[in-house]
C-alpha positions in Angstrom: 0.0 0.0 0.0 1.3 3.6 -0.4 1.5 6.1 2.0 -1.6 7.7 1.2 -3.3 4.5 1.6 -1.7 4.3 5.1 -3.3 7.3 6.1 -6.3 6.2 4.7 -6.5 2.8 6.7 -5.5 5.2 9.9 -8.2 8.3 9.1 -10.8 5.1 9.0 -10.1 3.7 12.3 -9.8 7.0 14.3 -13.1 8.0 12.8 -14.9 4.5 13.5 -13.1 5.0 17.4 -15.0 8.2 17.9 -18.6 6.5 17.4 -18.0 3.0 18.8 -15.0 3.3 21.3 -16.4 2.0 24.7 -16.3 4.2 27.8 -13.3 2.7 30.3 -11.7 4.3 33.3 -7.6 4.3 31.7 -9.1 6.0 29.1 -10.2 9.0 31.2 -6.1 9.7 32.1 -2.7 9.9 30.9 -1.6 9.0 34.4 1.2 6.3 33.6 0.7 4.2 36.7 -3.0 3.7 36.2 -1.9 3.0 32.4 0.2 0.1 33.3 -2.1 -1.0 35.6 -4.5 -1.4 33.3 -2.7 -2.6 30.3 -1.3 -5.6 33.0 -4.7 -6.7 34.0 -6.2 -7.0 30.3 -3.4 -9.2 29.3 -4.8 -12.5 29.0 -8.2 -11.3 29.9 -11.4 -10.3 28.8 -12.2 -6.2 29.8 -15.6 -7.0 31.6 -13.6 -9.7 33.7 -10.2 -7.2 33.9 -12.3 -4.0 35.3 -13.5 -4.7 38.4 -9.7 -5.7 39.4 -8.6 -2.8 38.0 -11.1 -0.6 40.3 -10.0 -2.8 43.1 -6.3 -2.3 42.7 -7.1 1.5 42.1 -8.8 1.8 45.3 -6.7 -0.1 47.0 -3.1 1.5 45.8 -3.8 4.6 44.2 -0.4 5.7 44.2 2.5 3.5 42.5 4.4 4.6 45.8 1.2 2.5 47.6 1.6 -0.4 45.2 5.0 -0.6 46.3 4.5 -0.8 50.1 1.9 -3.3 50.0 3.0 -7.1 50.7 3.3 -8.9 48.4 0.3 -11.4 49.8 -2.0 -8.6 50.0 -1.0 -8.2 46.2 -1.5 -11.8 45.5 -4.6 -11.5 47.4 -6.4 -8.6 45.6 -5.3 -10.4 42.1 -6.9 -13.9 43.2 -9.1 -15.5 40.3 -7.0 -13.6 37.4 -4.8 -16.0 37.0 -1.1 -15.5 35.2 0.2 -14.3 39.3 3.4 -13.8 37.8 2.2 -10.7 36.9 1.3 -9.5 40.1 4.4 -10.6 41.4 6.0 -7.9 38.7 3.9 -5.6 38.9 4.6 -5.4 42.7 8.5 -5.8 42.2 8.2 -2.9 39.3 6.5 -0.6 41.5 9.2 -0.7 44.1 11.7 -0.3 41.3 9.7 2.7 40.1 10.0 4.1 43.3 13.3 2.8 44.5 15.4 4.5 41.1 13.2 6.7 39.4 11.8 8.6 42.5 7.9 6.9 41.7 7.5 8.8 38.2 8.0 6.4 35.4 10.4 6.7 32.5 8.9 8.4 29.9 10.3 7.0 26.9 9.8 3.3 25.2 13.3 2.2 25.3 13.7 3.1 28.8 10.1 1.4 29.7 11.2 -1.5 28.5 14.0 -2.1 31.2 11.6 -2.4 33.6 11.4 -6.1 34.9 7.8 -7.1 33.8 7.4 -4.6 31.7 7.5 -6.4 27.5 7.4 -4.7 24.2 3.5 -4.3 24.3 3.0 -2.5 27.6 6.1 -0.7 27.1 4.6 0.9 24.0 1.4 1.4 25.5 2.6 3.6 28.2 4.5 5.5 25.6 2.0 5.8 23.4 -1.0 6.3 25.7 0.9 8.6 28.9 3.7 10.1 26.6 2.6 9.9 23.1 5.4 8.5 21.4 4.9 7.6 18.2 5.0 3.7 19.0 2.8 0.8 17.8 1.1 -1.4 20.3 1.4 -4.9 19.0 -1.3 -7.5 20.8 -3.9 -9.9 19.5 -6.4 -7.6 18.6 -3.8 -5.5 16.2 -2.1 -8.6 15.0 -5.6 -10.1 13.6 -6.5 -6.3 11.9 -3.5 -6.7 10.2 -3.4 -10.0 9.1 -7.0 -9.5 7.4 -6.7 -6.0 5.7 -3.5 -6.2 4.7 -3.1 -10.3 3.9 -0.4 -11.4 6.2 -0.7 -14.6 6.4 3.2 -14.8 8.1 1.8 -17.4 11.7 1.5 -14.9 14.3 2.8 -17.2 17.0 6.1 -16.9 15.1 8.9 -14.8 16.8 9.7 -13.8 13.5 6.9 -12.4 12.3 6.8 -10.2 14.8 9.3 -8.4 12.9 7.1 -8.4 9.8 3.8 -6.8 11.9 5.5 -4.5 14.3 7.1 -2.9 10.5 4.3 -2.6 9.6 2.4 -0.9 12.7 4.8 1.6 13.2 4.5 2.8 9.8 0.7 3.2 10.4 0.9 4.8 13.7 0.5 9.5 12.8 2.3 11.5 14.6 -0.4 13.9 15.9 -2.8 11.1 17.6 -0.4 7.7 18.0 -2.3 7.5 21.6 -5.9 8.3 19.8 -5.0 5.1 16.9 -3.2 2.6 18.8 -6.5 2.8 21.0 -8.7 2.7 17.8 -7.1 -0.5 16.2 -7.2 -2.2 19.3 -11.3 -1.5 19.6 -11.7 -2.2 16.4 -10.0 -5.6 16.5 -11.7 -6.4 19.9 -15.7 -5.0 18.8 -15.5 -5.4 14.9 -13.0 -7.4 13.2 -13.4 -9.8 16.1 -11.9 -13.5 15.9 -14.8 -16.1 15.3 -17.7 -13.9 13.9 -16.2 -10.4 13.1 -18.9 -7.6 11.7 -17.8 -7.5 7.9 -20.9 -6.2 6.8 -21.0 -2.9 8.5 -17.2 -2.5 8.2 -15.8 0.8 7.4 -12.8 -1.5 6.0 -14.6 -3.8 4.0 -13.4 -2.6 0.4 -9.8 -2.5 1.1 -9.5 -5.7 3.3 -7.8 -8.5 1.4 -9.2 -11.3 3.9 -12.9 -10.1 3.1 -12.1 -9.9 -0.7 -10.6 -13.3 -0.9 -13.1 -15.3 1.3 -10.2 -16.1 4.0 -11.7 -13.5 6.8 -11.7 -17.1 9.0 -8.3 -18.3 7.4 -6.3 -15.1 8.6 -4.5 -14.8 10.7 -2.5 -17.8 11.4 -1.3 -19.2 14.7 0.2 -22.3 15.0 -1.6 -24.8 17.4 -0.5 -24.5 21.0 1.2 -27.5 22.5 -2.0 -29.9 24.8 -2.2 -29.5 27.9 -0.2 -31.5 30.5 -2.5 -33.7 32.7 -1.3 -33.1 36.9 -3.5 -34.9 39.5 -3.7 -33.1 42.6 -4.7 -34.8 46.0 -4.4 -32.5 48.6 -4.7 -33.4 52.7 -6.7 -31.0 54.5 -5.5 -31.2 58.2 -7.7 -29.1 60.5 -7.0 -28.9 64.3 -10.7 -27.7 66.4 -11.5 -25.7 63.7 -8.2 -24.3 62.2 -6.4 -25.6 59.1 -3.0 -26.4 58.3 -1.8 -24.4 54.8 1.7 -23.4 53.2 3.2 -21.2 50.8 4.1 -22.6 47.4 7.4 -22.0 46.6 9.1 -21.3 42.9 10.1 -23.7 40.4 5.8 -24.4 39.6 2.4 -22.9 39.5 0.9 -20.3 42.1 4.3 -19.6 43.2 3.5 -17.5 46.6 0.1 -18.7 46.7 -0.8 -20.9 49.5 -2.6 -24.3 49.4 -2.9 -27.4 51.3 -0.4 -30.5 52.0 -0.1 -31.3 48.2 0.3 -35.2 47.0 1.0 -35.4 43.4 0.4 -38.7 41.8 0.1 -39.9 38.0 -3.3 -41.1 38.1 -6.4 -39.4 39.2 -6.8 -42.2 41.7 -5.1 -42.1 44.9 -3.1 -44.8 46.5 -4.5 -44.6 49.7 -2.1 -46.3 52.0 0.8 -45.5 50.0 0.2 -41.6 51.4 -0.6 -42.7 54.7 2.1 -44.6 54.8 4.9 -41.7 54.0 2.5 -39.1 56.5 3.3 -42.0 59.4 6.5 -42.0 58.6 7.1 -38.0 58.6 5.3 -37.9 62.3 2.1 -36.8 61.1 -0.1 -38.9 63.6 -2.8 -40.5 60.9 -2.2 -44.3 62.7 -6.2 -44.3 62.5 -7.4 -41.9 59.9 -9.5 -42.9 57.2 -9.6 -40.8 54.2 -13.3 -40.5 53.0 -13.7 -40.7 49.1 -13.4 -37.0 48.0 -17.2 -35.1 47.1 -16.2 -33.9 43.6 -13.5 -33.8 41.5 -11.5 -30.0 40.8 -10.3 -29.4 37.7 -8.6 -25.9 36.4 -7.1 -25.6 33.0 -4.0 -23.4 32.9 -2.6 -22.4 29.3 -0.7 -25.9 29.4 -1.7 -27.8 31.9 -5.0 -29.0 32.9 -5.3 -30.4 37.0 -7.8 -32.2 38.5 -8.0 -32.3 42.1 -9.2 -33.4 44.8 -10.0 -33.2 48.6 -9.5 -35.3 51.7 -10.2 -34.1 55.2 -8.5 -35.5 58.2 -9.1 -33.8 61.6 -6.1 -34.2 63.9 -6.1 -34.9 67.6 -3.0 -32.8 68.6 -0.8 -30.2 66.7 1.6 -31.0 64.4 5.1 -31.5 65.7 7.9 -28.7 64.5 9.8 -30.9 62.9 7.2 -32.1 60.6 5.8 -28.0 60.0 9.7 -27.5 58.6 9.6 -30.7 56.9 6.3 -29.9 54.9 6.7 -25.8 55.5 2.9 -26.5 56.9 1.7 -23.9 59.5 -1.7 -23.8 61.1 -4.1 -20.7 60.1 -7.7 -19.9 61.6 -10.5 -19.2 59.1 -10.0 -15.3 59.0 -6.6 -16.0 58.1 -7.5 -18.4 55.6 -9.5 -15.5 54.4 -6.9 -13.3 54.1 -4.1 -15.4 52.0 -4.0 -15.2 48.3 -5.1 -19.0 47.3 -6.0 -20.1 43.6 -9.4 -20.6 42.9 -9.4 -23.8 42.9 -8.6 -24.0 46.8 -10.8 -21.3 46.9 -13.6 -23.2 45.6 -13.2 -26.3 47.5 -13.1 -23.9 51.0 -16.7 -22.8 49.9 -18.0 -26.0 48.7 -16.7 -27.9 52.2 -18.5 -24.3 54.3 -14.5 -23.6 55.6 -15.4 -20.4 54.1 -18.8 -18.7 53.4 -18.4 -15.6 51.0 -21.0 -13.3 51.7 
């Protein structure tokens, strides 16, 4: 296409934007820190499930200088049910960066955004674009599949090379005058109009020029490779309650929820569990089961993650006397009364099975 024909394609969107473009809060501001707030919470998630986390954590830290005083479990806490924690783990770690170097004002140019630990090439740009307006293309999902159907790039989109191929190509689209104004525009279009399954072709103000629409491929383009299936785990977890208290631990790194907390975890290969095998190895760490009987569990868990897919379940044992120290250290176990239990960033799933078993009533 020529350069007039760029402008063209950019003149469209920014006039479609001012009709359709939906009413949200980051919007309303060219406050960086609510910017990057907001652009961490959409990723991987839908805008009606991403706001109400995003007023949450606005409430909640209002200044980056807040964000970065918090503990980290009240951080995990306030992000339960999103999902991806390693971003609230960076966005924590960021803030107090952001406050510990740059005096709590954010750099205000890509190249220096980009340093930041958490921070990729698509929020990076975003904050620059949307807080600084530099004349930088945001590159996600919605932007990649705009592309790919007016333009006929048909170059898999999962590919780290194509990136180089699209992200050409953005900047060049991207005017001077409004790059915060378009890069919001393609964006809304991709996620209201040309949407992936059933995008609105016949009311699109694209329709003559797009080459996915003029070809019949509108549900060819663009391409992605296939992710890799998802990895079966089978979780059976012990829940040890003493008069009314529970025994929980922090998960450590190296695996999923790191810094979440859950119950005393046994991980078999099989969804069914070999009973006295586990009892076996609990008598033998000085957990004092000699007589327990582990009821078949209610219900089965399950929680898909982008590549693995768990299904877990519950046992309850209640416990005559305290665990011994030398067990807590073995299995980094501690006891924790409901309210605390309340209080600890968990993943749904535990969160679930605390409802379902009344541990917890959610009012």
């Amino acid at each position: 296409m020529s350069t007039a024909e760029y402008a063209h394609f950019s003149r469209t969107l920014l006039q479609w934007y001012g009709r359709h473009k939906r009413s949200l809060p980051w919007r309303d501001t060219t406050n960086p820190y609510f910017i990057w707030l907001s652009e961490v919470i959409l990723q991987q998630t839908r805008v009606a499930q991403g706001l109400p986390y995003y007023e949450r954590f606005v409430a909640a830290y209002p200044t980056v200088h807040d964000l970065a005083a918090a503990p980290q479990d009240e951080v995990l806490r306030l992000w339960q049910g999103l999902g991806y924690y390693s971003r609230a783990r960076n966005i924590h770690h960021t803030a107090q960066i952001i406050v510990g170097k740059y005096e709590g004002k954010f750099p205000g140019r890509y190249e220096e955004l980009i340093k930041l630990k958490g921070v990729g090439s698509y929020t990076a740009a975003a904050i620059a674009a949307f807080a600084f307006k530099e004349q930088v293309a945001v590159l996600d999902g919605n932007v990649f599949r705009v592309l790919s159907r007016v333009f006929g790039i048909s170059d898999d989109i999962a590919a780290p090379a194509s990136r180089k191929i699209f992200q050409k190509l953005a900047d060049e689209l991207v005017p001077a005058n409004e790059p915060d104004t378009y890069n919001q525009a393609i964006m809304e279009f991709g996620a209201i109009q040309c949407t992936p399954v059933m995008p609105d072709c016949l009311f699109c103000p694209l329709q003559q020029s797009c080459f996915a629409f003029n070809h019949g491929m509108v549900q060819e383009l663009p391409v992605k490779s296939k992710a890799k299936a998802a990895r079966p785990r089978f979780f059976h977890y012990i829940v040890f309650e003493l008069e009314g208290s529970f025994y929980l631990r922090k998960r450590l790194e190296g695996d999923i929820w790191q810094g979440l907390y859950d119950f005393y975890l046994y991980e078999s290969d099989t969804k069914d569990l070999p009973t006295e095998r586990l009892l076996q190895e609990l008598r033998e760490a000085g957990v004092p089961v000699q007589n327990a009987q582990l009821q078949p569990p209610a219900k089965d868990y399950k929680h898909v993650l982008s590549h693995q897919k768990i299904t877990a379940r519950f046992y309850r044992i209640k416990l005559k006397a305290p665990l011994k120290e030398e067990v807590l250290q073995e299995t980094r176990l501690a006891l924790y009364n409901t309210e605390k239990i309340e209080a600890l960033p968990k993943p749904v799933l535990i969160s679930s099975y605390l409802k379902d078993a009344k541990i917890l009533v959610y009012l």
